[in-house]
VMD Tcl script that draws the C-alpha trace (Angstrom):
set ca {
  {12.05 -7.40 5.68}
  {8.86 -6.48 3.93}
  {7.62 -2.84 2.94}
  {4.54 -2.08 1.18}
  {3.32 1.53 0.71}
  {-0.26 2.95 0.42}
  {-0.55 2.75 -3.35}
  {0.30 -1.13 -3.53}
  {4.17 -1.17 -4.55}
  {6.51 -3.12 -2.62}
  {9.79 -4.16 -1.97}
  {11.32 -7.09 0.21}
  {14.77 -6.92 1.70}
  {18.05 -8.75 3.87}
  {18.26 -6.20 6.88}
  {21.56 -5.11 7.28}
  {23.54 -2.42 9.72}
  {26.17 0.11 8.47}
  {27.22 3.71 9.07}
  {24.44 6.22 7.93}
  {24.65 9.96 7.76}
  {23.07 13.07 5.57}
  {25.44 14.34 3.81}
  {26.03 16.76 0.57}
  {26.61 15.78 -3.16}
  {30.45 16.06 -2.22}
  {31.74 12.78 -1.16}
  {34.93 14.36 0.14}
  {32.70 17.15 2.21}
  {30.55 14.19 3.27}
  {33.08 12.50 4.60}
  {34.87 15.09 6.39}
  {32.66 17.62 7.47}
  {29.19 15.66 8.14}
  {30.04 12.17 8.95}
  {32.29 12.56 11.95}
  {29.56 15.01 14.15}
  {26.27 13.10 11.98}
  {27.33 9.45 11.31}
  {25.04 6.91 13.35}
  {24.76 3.13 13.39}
  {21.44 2.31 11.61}
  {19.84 -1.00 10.07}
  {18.20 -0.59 6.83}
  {17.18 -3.15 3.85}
  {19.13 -4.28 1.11}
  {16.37 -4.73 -1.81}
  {16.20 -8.54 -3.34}
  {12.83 -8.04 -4.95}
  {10.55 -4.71 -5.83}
  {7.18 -4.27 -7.14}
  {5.06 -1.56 -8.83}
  {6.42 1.79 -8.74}
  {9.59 1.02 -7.41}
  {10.59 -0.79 -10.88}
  {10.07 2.44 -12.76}
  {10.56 5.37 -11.18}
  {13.83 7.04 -10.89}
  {14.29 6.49 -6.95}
  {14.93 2.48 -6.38}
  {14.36 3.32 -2.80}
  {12.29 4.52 0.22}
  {13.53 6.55 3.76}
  {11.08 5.59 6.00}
  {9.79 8.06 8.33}
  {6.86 6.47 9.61}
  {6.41 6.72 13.75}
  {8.56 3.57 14.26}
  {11.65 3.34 16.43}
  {13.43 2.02 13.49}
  {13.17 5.58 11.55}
  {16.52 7.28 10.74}
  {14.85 10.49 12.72}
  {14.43 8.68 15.59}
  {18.13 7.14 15.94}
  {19.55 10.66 14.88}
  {17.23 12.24 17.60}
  {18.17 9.26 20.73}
  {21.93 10.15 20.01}
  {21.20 14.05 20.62}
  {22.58 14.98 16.80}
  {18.75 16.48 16.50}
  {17.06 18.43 18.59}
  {13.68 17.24 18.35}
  {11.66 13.66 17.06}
  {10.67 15.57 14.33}
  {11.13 17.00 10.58}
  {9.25 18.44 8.04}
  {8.89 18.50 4.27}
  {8.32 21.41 1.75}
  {8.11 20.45 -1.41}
  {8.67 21.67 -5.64}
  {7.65 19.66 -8.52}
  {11.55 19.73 -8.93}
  {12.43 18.43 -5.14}
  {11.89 20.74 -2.08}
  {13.98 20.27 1.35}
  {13.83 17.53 4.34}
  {14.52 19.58 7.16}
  {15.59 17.31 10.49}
  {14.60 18.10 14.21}
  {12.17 20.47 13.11}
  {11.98 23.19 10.39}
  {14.15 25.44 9.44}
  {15.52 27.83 12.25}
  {14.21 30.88 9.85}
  {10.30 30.17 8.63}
  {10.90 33.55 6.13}
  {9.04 31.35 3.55}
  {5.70 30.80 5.19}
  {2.96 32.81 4.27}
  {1.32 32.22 7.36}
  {2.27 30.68 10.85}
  {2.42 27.17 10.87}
  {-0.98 25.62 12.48}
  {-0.57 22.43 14.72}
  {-3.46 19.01 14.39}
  {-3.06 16.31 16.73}
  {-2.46 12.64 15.56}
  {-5.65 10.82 16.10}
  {-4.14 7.14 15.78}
  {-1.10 4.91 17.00}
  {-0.66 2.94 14.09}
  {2.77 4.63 12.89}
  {1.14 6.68 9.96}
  {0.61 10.45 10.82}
  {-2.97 9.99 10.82}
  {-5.52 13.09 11.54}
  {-9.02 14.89 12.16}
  {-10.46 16.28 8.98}
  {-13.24 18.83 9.88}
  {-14.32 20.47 6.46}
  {-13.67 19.04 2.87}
  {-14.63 22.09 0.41}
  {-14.49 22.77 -3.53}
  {-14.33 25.96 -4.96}
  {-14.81 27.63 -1.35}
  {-18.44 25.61 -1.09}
  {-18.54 23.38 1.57}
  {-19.52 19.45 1.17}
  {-18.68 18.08 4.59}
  {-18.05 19.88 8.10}
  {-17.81 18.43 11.77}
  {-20.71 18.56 13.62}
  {-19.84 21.28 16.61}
  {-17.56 24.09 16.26}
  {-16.26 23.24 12.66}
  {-19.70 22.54 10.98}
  {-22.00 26.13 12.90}
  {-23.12 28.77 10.50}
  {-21.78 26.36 7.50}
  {-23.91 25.75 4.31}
  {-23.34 22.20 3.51}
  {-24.47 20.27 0.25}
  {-24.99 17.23 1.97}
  {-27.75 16.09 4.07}
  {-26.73 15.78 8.20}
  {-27.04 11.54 7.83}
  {-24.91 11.70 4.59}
  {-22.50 14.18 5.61}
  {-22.16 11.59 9.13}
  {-21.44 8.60 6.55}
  {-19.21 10.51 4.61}
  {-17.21 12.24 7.89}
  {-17.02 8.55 8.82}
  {-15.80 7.02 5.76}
  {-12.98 9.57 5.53}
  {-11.98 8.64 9.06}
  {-12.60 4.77 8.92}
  {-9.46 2.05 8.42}
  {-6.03 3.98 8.59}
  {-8.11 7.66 8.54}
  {-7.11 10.23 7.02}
  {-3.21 10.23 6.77}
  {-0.38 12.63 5.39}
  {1.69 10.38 3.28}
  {5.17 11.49 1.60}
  {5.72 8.24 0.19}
  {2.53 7.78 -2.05}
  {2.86 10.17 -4.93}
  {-0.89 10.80 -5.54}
  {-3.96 11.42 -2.89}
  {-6.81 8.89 -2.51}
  {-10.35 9.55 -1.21}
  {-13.09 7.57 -0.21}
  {-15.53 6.39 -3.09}
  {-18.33 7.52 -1.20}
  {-17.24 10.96 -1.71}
  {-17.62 10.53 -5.62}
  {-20.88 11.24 -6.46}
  {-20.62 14.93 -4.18}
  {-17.71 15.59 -5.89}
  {-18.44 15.13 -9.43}
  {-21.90 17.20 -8.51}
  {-20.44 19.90 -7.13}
  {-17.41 20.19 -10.41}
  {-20.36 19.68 -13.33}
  {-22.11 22.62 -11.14}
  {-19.52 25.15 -11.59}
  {-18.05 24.21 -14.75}
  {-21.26 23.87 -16.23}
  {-21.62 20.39 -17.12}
  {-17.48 20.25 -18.34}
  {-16.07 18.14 -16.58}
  {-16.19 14.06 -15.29}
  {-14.29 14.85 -12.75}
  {-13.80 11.60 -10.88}
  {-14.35 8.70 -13.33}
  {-11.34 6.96 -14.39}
  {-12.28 6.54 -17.96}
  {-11.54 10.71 -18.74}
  {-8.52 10.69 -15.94}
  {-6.76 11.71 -19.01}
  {-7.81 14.05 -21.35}
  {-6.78 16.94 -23.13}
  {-7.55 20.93 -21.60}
  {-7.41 24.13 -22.93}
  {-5.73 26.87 -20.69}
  {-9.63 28.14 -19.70}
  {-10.92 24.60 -19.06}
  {-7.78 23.93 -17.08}
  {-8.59 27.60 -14.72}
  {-12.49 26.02 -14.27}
  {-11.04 22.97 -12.28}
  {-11.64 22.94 -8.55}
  {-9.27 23.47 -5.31}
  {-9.78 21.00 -3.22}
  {-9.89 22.26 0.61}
  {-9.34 20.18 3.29}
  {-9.83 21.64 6.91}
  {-8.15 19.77 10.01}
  {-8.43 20.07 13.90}
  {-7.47 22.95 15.38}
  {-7.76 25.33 11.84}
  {-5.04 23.63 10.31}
  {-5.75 23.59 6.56}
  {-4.15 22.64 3.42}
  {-5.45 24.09 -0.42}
  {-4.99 21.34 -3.07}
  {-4.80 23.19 -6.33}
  {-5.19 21.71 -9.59}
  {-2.03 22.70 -11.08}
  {-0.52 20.06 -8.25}
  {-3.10 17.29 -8.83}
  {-2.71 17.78 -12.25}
  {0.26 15.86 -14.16}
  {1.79 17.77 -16.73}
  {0.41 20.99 -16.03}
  {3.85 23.17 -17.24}
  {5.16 25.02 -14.00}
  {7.69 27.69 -13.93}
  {10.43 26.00 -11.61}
  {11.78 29.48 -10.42}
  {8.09 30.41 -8.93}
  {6.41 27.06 -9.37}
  {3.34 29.36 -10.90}
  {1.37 27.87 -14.12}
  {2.80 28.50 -17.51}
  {-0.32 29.79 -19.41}
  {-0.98 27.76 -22.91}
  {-2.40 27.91 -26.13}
  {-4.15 25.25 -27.87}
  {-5.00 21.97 -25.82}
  {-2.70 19.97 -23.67}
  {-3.09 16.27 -22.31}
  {-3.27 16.32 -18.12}
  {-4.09 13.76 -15.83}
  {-5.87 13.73 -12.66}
  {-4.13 12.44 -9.68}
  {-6.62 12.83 -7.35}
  {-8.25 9.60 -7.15}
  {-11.91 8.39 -5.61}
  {-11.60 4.93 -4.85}
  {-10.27 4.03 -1.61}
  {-13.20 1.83 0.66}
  {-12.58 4.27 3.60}
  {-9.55 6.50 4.89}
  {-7.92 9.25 2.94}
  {-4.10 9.23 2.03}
  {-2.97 12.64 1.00}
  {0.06 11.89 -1.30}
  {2.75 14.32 -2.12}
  {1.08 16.13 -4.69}
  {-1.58 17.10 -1.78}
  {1.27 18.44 0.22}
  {2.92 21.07 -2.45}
  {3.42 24.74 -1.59}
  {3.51 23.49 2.10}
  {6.05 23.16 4.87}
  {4.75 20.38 6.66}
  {5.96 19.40 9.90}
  {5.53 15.48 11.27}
  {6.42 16.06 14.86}
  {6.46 12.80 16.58}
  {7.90 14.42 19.89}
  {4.42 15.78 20.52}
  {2.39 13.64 18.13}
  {1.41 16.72 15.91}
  {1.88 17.91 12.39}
  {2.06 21.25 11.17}
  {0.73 22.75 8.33}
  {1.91 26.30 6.77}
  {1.89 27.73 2.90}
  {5.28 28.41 2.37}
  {7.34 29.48 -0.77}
  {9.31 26.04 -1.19}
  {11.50 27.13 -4.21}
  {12.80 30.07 -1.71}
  {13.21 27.46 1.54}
  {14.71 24.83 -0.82}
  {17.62 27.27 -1.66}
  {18.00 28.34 1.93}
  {18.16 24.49 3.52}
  {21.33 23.18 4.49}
  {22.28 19.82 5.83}
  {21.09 19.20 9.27}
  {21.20 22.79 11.15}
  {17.91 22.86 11.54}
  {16.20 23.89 14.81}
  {13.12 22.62 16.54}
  {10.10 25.17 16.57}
}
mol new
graphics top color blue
foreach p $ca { graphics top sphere $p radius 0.5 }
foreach p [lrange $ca 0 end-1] q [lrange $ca 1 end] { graphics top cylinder $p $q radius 0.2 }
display resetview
């Protein structure tokens, strides 16, 4: 068995088949309240070898919920313990929920109403339709039709074609839990970094590697751009800098930025690189409940307060939208 994520680690393993069930921290709760009614037989990989980010991050390990018969979601979901293929994701800096067979019965924490975009590929990664890629509210590429009428673009109609294509070329643009950071299309570069010197007047290299890391002040760090990313059907998702941003100090009750004096070192984890396709990483996908709904090859996107939904989850009572 051979797995190898988005960002190049990877892990080989002897497939094996044991008793699998979410449980709680409790082993003696686990084993008597959620293992009896939640227990199902399920193959999964022993590890023999791991490379990358698997050797040094905390987590040794992956779930995979790709759209593959093998995923846990799937078995739990064929023996009726789930009431939909589905589950969704709302994540802290500090952790977040997994929420089974849906989202949680109560959506209290969303801001708005969760907005549904179709899967556009069959290739197991949730891959969809990006419309409109903004900064700072000023749009850089929109669909032709609907998505693009009455909108001021900064890119010419044959570049904003290439660049619409590059984004949806290879894998295309795909929500990825697994891969920590997000990953656009070199081709988008040269836009970008235009548009960020623009409105931070000349401030900031925004996408070369070589100042990835740097120090900010507290005002420099307010001048950096949200990155907007508009999907099918008015789904959209608001990457803010204080997510793509390592080290940015968060209050964990709120997750709100700590204002700072003096300078701080950050680094940018948004990277422009990628030959085609976009993989929006975890950090692209904070601040939202975000629903991967194989039953009806969708995923929903809502803003949600994830420190609040995080202390309401439990186990696997979720219900299906």
């Amino acid at each position: 068995m051979l797995f190898r994520s988005t960002e190049g680690s990877s892990w080989t393993a002897t497939e094996v088949e044991d008793i699998v069930w979410l449980g709680s921290s409790d082993v003696a709760e686990s084993l008597e309240l959620y293992m009896p009614e939640y227990a199902v037989a399920y193959p999964f990989g022993c590890q023999t070898n791991s490379k990358g980010l698997f050797r040094k991050q905390y987590a040794d390990g992956i779930l995979g919920l790709s759209i593959h018969e093998t995923s846990i979601v799937n078995y739990l979901y064929k023996e009726a313990l789930i009431p939909r293929n589905a589950f969704s994701l709302c994540f802290t800096r500090e952790g977040g929920y997994l929420s089974l067979g849906g989202t949680l019965p109560k959506a209290d924490y969303h801001y708005q109403p969760m907005q549904m975009t179709p899967l556009t590929r069959e290739h197991g990664y949730y891959s969809v339709e990006v419309v409109r890629l903004s900064l700072y509210g000023d749009t850089i590429v929109a669909a032709p039709g609907k998505y693009g009428n009455n909108v001021r673009r900064r890119t010419s109609d044959i570049d904003n074609l290439r660049l619409l294509r590059d984004m949806h070329a290879g894998k295309g643009c795909i929500f990825d839990s697994g891969t920590t950071d997000s990953y656009f299309p070199e081709s988008l570069a040269k836009i970008v970094q235009k548009t960020v010197m623009e409105y931070t007047n000349g401030g900031c290299d925004f996408t070369s590697s070589k100042t990835r890391r740097r120090v900010y002040s507290y005002e420099e760090f307010l001048q950096l751009p949200t990155i907007t990313i508009g999907f099918a059907n008015d789904a959209t998702i608001d990457v803010k800098a204080q997510n793509y941003m390592e080290n940015v100090p968060i209050d964990p009750s709120t997750g709100g930025v700590i204002p700072w004096k003096g300078t701080i070192p950050l680094t940018n984890r948004i990277y422009f690189e990628e030959a085609d396709g976009v993989v929006l990483g975890a950090n692209a996908m904070l601040g939202y409940d975000i629903m991967f709904d194989v039953q009806d090859r969708q995923v929903g996107v809502a803003p949600a307060n994830c420190h609040l939904s995080a202390n309401a989850a439990s186990g696997l009572d979720a219900d299906a939208l």
